[in-house]
N, C-alpha and C positions, 0 to 999 in steps of 0.2 A: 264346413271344411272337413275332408274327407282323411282319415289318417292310414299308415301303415296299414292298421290291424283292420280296418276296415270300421270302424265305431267310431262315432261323434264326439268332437270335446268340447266340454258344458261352453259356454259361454260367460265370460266375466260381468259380473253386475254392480256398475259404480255403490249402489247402495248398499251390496253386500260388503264394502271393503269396512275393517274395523273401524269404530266412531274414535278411539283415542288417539289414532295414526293422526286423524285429521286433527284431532283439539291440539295436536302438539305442535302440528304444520300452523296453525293458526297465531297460535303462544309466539312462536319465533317470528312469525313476520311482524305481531306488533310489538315484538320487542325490538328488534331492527327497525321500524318504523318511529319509534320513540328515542332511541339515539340515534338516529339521524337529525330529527330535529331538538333535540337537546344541543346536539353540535352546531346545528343552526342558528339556534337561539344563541350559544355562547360568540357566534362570530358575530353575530349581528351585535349584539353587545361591545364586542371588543372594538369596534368600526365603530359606536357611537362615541364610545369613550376618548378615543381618540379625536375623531372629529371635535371633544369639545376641548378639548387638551392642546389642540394644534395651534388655535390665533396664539392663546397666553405666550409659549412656546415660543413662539415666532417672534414676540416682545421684547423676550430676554437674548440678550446679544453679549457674548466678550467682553469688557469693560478696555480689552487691549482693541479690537475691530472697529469700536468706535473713534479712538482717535486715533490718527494718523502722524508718523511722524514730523511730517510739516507743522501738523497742527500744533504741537507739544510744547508748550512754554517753557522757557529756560530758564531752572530755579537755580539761583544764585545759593552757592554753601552759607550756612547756617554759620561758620564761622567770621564771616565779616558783619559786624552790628550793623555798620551803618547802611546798611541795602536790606531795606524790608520788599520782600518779592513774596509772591504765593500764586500759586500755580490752582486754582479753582477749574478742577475738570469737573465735580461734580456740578457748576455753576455753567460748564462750558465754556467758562471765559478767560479768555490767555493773556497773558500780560508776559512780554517781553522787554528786556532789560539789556544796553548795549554793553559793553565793555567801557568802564572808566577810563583806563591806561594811568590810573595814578600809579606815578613811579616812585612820588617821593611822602610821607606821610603829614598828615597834617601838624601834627604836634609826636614830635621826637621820643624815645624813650627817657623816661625825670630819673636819672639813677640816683639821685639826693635822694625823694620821696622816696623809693622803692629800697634802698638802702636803708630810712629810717623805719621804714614799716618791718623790714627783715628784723630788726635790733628790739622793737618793741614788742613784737611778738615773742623772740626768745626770751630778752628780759622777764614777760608776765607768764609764759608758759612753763620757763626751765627754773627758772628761780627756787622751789626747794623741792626740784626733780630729784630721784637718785637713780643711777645709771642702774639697767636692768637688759639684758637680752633680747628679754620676748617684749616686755612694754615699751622698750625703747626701739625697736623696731616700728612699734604701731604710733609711738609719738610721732616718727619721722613722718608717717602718711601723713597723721593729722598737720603737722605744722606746713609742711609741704602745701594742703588743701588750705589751710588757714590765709596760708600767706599770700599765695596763689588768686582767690577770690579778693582779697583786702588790693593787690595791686591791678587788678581788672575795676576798681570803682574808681582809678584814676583816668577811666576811659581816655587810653590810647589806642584809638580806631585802627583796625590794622593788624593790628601787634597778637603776635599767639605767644601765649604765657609759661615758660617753663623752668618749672621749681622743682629744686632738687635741695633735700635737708639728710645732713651725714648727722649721728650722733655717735661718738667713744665716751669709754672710760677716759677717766682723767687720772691715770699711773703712771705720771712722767715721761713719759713715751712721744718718742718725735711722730710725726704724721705729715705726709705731704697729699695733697688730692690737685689733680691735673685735671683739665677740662681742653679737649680741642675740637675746632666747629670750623665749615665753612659757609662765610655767609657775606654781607654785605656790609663792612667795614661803614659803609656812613651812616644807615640808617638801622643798622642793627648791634646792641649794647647788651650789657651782662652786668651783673651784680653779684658782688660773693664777701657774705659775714660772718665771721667769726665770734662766738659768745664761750666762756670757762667761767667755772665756777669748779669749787673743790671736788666736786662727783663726777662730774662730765664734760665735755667738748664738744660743742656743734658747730658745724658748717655751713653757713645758708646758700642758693647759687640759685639767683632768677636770671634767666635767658630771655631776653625777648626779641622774637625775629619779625620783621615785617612782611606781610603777604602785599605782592604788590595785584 
């Protein structure tokens, strides 16, 4: 190649080019070469992992997907004794239960019994009570709860049970307690007793309504 000035110019010689130029050219490709597949290597992992993860996966389903409303056995409330129902989804197996229609109960509300259980309970509970605020407040829970379980072991099927216990001082003082309800005049009854002694005054008042 001939130039300008008329004189030759050298020619380039691969072997003359510096040796570090190339070690550095080298350095980089295998270092791009090795994450590359380090990246590889983690996808290829992450794909196995998965694959082995996917059946279990696929096992576990909703607990709600699996049953269907149709399917769903109809649990009868917890409040009626005499209908033992259970609903075993964990067994898959339904057990459906029609409607009684009983309108009327079997055995009536006993207001003699439920009336003397009221009287013996205050008798042995209040008997050398002394009226107090705050502990005659937390009696009433208790006698209320007392009383309440003692007239459920006269198993009247049906019947939901509601106790209500007043306690005052006893300072000569008139008192009136008013109760009104609407409900079913035949088969639903009420109880209310009265217990004094020199310190105090309680009021007992079981309600019992029937669920038909």
């Amino acid at each position: 190649m001939m130039m300008g000035s008329g004189t030759t110019a050298p020619k380039l010689d691969r072997k003359s080019l510096p040796k570090e130029k190339s070690a550095e050219h080298k350095t980089s490709i295998v270092r791009k070469i090795s994450q590359i597949q380090s990246s590889e290597h983690k996808t290829s992992m992450v794909r196995k992992i998965s694959q082995i993860q996917t059946p279990t996966n696929a096992l576990i389903r909703p607990r709600a997907s699996t049953v269907t409303r149709k399917d769903r056995a109809i649990s009868v409330s917890s409040r009626d004794p005499d209908r033992n129902s259970c609903s075993t989804l964990d067994q898959q197996k339904f057990i459906r239960y029609e409607n009684t229609y009983q309108l009327e109960p079997d055995v009536k509300f006993q207001t003699k019994k439920v009336e003397n259980i009221v009287a013996d309970v205050f008798e042995r509970e209040l008997r050398d009570e002394k009226y107090d605020p705050v502990t005659s407040a937390r009696s009433c829970l208790y006698l209320s709860d007392l009383i309440k379980e003692k007239v459920k072991l006269l198993n009247m099927k049906r019947y939901r049970i509601i106790c209500i216990v007043i306690i005052t001082e006893h300072a000569q003082q008139s008192m009136s307690v008013a109760s009104r309800f609407c409900w079913d005049e035949n088969n639903d009854n009420f109880v209310c007793s009265q217990y004094n002694q020199p310190m105090l005054h309680a009021v007992g008042m079981v309600f019992g309504v029937y669920l038909d």
